[in-house]
C-alpha positions in Angstrom: 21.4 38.9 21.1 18.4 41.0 22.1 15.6 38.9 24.0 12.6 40.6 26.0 10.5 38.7 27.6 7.2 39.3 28.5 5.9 37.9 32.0 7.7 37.5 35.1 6.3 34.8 36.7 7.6 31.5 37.5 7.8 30.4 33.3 9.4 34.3 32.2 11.5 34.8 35.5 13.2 31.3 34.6 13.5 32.0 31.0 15.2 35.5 32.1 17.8 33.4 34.4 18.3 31.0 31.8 19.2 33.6 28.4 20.7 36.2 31.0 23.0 33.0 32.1 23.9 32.1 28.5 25.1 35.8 27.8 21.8 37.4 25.9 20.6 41.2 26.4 18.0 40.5 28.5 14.6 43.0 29.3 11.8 41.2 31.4 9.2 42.9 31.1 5.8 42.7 33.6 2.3 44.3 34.2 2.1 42.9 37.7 -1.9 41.9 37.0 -4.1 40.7 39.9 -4.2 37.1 39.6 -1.5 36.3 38.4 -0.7 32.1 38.9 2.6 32.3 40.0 1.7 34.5 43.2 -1.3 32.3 44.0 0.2 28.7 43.2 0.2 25.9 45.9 3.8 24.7 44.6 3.2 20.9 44.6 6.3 19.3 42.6 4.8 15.6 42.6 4.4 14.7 39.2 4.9 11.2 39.3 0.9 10.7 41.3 -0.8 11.8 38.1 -3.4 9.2 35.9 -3.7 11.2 33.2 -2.7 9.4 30.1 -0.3 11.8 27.9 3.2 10.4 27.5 4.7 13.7 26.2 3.2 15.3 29.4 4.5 13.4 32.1 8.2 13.4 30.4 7.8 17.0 30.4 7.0 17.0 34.3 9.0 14.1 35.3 12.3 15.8 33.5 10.9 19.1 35.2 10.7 17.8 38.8 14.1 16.2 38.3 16.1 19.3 37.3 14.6 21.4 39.9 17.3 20.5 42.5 20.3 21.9 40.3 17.9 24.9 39.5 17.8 25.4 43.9 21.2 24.6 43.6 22.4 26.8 41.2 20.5 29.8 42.6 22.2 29.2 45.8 25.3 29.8 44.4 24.2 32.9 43.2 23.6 33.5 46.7 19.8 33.0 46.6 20.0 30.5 49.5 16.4 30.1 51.0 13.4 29.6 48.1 11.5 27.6 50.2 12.1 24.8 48.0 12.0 21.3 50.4 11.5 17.5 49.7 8.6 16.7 51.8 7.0 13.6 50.8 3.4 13.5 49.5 0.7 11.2 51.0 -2.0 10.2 48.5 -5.4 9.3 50.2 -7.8 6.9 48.6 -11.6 7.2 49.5 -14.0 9.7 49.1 -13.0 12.1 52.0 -16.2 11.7 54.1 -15.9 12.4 57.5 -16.4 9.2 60.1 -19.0 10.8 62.0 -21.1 11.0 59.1 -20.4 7.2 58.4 -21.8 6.8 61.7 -25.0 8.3 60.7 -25.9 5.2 58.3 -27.7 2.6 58.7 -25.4 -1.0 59.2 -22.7 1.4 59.6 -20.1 -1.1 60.5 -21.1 -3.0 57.4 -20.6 0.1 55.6 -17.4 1.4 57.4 -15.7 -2.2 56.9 -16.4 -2.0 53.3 -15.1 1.3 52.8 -11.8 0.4 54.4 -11.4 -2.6 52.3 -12.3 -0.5 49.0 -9.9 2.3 50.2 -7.0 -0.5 50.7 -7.9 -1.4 47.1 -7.3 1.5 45.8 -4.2 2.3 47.1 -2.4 -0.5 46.7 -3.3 0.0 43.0 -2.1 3.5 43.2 1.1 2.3 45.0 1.6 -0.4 42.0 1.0 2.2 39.2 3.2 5.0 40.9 6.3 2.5 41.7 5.9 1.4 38.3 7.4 4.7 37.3 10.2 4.7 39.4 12.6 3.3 36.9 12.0 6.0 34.4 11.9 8.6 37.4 14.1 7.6 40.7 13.9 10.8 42.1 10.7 10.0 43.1 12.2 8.3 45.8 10.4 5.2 47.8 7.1 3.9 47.4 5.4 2.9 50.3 1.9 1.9 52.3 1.4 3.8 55.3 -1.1 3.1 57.7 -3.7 5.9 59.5 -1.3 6.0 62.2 1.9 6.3 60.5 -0.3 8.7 58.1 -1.2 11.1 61.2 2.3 11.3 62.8 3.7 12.7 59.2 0.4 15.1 58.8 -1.3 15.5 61.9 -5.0 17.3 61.5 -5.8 14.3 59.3 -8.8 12.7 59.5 -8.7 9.3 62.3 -8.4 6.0 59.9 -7.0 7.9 57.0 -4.4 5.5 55.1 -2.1 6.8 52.6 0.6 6.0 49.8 4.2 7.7 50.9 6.0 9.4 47.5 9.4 10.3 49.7 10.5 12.4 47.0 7.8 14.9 46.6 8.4 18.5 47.0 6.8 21.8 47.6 7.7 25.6 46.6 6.8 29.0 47.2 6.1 30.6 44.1 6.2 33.6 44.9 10.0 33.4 46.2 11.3 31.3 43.6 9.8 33.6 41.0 11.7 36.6 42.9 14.9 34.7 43.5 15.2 33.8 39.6 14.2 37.6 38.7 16.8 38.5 41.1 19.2 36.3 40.3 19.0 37.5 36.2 19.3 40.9 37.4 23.0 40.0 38.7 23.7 38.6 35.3 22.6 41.3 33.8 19.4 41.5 32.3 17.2 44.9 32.9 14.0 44.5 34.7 10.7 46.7 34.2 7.9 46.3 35.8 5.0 49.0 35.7 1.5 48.0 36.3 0.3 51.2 34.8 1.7 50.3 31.7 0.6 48.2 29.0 3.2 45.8 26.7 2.4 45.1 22.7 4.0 42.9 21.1 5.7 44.6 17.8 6.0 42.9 14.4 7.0 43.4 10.6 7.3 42.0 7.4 6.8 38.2 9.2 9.2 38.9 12.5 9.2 40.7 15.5 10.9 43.7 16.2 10.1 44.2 19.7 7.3 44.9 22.5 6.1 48.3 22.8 5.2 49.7 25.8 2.8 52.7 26.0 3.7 53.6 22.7 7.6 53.4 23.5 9.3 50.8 21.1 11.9 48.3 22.6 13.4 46.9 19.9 14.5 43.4 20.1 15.9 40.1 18.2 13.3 37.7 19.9 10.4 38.0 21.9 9.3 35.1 24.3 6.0 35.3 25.1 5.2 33.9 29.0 2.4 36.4 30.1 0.4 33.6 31.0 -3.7 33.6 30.8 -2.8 37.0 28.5 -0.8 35.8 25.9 -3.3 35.0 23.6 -3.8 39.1 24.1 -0.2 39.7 23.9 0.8 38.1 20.5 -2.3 39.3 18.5 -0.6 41.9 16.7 0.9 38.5 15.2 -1.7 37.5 13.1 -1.7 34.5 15.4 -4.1 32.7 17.8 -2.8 31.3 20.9 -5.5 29.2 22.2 -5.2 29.9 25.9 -7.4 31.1 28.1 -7.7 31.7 32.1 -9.1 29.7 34.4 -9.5 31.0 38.7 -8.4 29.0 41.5 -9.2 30.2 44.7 -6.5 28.9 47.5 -6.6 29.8 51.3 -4.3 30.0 53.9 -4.7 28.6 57.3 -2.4 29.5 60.2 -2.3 27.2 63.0 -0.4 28.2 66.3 2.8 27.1 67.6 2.9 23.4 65.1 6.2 23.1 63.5 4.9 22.4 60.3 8.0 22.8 58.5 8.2 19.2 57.1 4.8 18.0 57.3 4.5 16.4 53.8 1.7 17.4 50.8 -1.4 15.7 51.1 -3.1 14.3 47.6 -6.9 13.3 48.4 -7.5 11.5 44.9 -11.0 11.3 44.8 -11.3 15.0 44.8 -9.0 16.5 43.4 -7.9 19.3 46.1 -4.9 19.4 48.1 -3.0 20.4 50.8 0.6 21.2 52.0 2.5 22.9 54.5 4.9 25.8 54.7 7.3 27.2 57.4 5.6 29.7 60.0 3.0 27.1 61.1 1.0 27.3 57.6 -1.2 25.0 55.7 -2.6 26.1 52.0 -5.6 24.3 51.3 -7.2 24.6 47.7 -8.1 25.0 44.9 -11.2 25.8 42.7 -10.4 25.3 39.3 -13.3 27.5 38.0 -13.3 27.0 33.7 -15.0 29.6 32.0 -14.0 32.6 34.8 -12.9 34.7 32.3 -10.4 37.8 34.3 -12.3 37.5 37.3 -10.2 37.7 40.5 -12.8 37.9 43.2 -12.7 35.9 46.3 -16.2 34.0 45.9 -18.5 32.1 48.5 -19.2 29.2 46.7 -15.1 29.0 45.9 -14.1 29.7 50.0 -16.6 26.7 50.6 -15.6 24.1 48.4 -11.9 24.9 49.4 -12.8 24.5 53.1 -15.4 21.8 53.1 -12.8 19.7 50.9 -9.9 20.2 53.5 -11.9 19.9 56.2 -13.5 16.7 55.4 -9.7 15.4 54.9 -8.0 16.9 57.6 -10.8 18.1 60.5 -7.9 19.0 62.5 -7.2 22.5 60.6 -10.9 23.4 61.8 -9.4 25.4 64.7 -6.9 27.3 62.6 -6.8 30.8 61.6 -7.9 31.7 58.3 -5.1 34.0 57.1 -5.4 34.7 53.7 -7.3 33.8 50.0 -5.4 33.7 46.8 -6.4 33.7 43.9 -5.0 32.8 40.5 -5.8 32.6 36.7 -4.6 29.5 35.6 -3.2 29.7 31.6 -5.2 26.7 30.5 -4.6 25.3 26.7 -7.0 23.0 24.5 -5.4 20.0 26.0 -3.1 19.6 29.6 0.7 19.9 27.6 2.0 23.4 28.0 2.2 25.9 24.8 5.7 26.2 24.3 8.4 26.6 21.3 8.7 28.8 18.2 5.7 30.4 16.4 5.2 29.4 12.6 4.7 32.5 10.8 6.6 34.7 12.7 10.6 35.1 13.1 11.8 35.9 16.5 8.3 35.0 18.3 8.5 32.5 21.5 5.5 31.0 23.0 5.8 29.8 26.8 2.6 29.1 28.0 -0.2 26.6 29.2 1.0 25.0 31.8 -2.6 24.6 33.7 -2.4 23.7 37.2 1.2 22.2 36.9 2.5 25.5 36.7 5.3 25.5 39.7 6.2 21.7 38.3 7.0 22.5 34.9 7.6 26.5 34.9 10.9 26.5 35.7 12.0 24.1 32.7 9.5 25.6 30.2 11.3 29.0 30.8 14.6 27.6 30.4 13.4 25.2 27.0 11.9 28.7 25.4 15.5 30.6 26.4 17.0 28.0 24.4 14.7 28.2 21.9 14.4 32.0 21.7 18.3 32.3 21.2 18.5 29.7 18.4 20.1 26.8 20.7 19.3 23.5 20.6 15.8 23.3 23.0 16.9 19.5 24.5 13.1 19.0 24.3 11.0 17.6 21.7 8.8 20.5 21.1 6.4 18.9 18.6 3.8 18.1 21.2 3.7 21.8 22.7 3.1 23.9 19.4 1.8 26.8 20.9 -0.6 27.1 17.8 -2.6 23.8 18.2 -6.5 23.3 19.0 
């Protein structure tokens, strides 16, 4: 069978390892756009930490997080042996994030400061009780545990002094980037032809109710099935459809700090939950701080001001230590953000042949690799193991 896909990040470059593997004709195709998600994406895999309320969402992550070691496995055997994927741990903070000196500042500050601690303790014992909860239905999540601000700081050490935490032993982190080139790579072998050409432009191709293909600069490549995993441009992409993908992008701006000679190889990701930012470390003594998540951006990839500060003052005010670092980089993203947090992924009504794989918001590097491998399944007329009715890539 003929499959293109269109997108190589992390949701098309899994979806292109996953039909290659099954024995399809595979052609990924990709415009290499600024801003794409994948390249920017911090790569927390820690699903299990999340209050929102959506049952078919967090069994979509949870089932995601919990394949991903047989994905790393499985790429190793294809001799793709270092994707930067590593279980970590994640600590999730409780408190607002303000800094102690500023406490200090106030008036009856003890008063104050002894009532923050006991609202923080509070908080995270609730958190602990809600995320243990969850352990039956998700055991990779691995132990559940209290930590206090010392045993916080010897796992992440820039954090702020008094800083207690919740310990999720089984959180992990990813480079996207990698990953995203190890699956492409890793198709490749199997077979599957790769074109990317950022000078060229990709339209989809349809007739009489099915596709036929993606054209590309006027070039037809014919096909059986088309998935669709261009991210914040699909809604662009499948037009020539008659349909209306309702997806649209949404910046996140992400720095990079470098901080000389710490091993920060296994220092775990850190979830501040009242604000919503993160951080985590990678080898090569790095720490990504971020993100923005910037709704009604439209295509605009700039590196903003107002974006840098929030990032910084946010990390800063969590983990003071990483004030003396060296700002390396700023990434920055275009989330593909839906009408509602599940992914847009499965079959398109209407049109024979047409794949949608889509949506995944700011869970991207969590769920990418299994939404790429549900729409191969899907795309090749095999049983998806999913229950797509929550994910119609159609809804509003």
């Amino acid at each position: 069978m003929r499959l293109i896909i269109v997108g190589a990040g992390i949701t098309g470059a899994a979806c292109a390892y996953t039909a290659s593997g099954l024995g399809a004709q595979v052609t990924l195709i990709d415009a290499e756009r600024p801003g794409r998600a994948t390249a920017a994406g911090a790569g927390i895999i820690c699903p299990w930490t999340s209050a929102v309320d959506d049952p078919a969402w967090y069994d979509f992550a949870r089932t995601a997080a919990r394949e991903y070691p047989a994905l790393i496995a499985g790429l190793a055997d294809q001799g793709e042996a270092d994707v930067s994927y590593r279980r970590v741990g994640a600590l999730l903070l409780a408190g607002t994030g303000d800094h102690p000196d500023q406490a200090q500042q106030l008036d009856q500050a003890q008063q104050l400061e002894q009532a923050q601690q006991l609202e923080q303790a509070q908080q995270l014992e609730q958190a602990r009780q809600r995320i243990a909860a969850r352990r039956a239905g998700a055991p990779e999540m691995g132990e559940v545990s209290l930590l206090d601000a010392r045993q916080a700081q010897e796992l992440f050490p820039p954090l702020r002094p008094g800083a207690t935490a919740v310990h999720i032993a089984g959180a992990a982190r990813v480079d996207g980037r990698r990953l995203a080139a190890a699956l492409v790579r890793a198709a490749a072998r199997q077979g599957a032809t790769i074109r990317t050409d950022p000078a060229r432009a990709a339209m989809l191709s349809c007739r009489a109710g099915r596709v036929t293909g993606v054209s590309v600069d006027g070039d037809l490549v014919e096909a059986d099935a088309v998935v669709a995993a261009a991210g914040a441009w699909t809604a662009g992409f499948v037009e020539p459809a008659g349909v209306t993908v309702p997806v649209v992008p949404q910046r996140g701006q992400i720095v990079h700090i470098g901080l000389d000679g710490a091993d920060t190889s296994r220092w775990p990701v850190v979830l501040p939950s009242a604000t919503g930012h993160y951080l985590l470390a990678f080898d090569g003594s790095r720490v990504v701080a971020g993100a923005t998540r910037e709704v009604g951006s439209g295509y605009d990839v700039r590196v903003t001001p107002g974006g840098l500060a929030e990032v910084l003052n946010n990390a800063l005010s969590v983990a003071p230590g990483l004030s003396q670092g060296t700002l390396l980089e700023t990434r920055v993203g275009l989330r593909p953000v839906g009408p509602d947090i599940r992914p847009l992924l499965g079959p398109v009504r209407g049109v024979d042949g047409l794949v949608v794989a889509t949506g995944l918001g700011a869970t991207g590097l969590t769920m990418g690799p299994l939404a790429g491998a549900v729409a191969a399944r899907a795309a090749l007329g095999l049983p998806p193991e999913v229950d797509l009715g929550p994910f119609d890539p159609l809804r509003s």
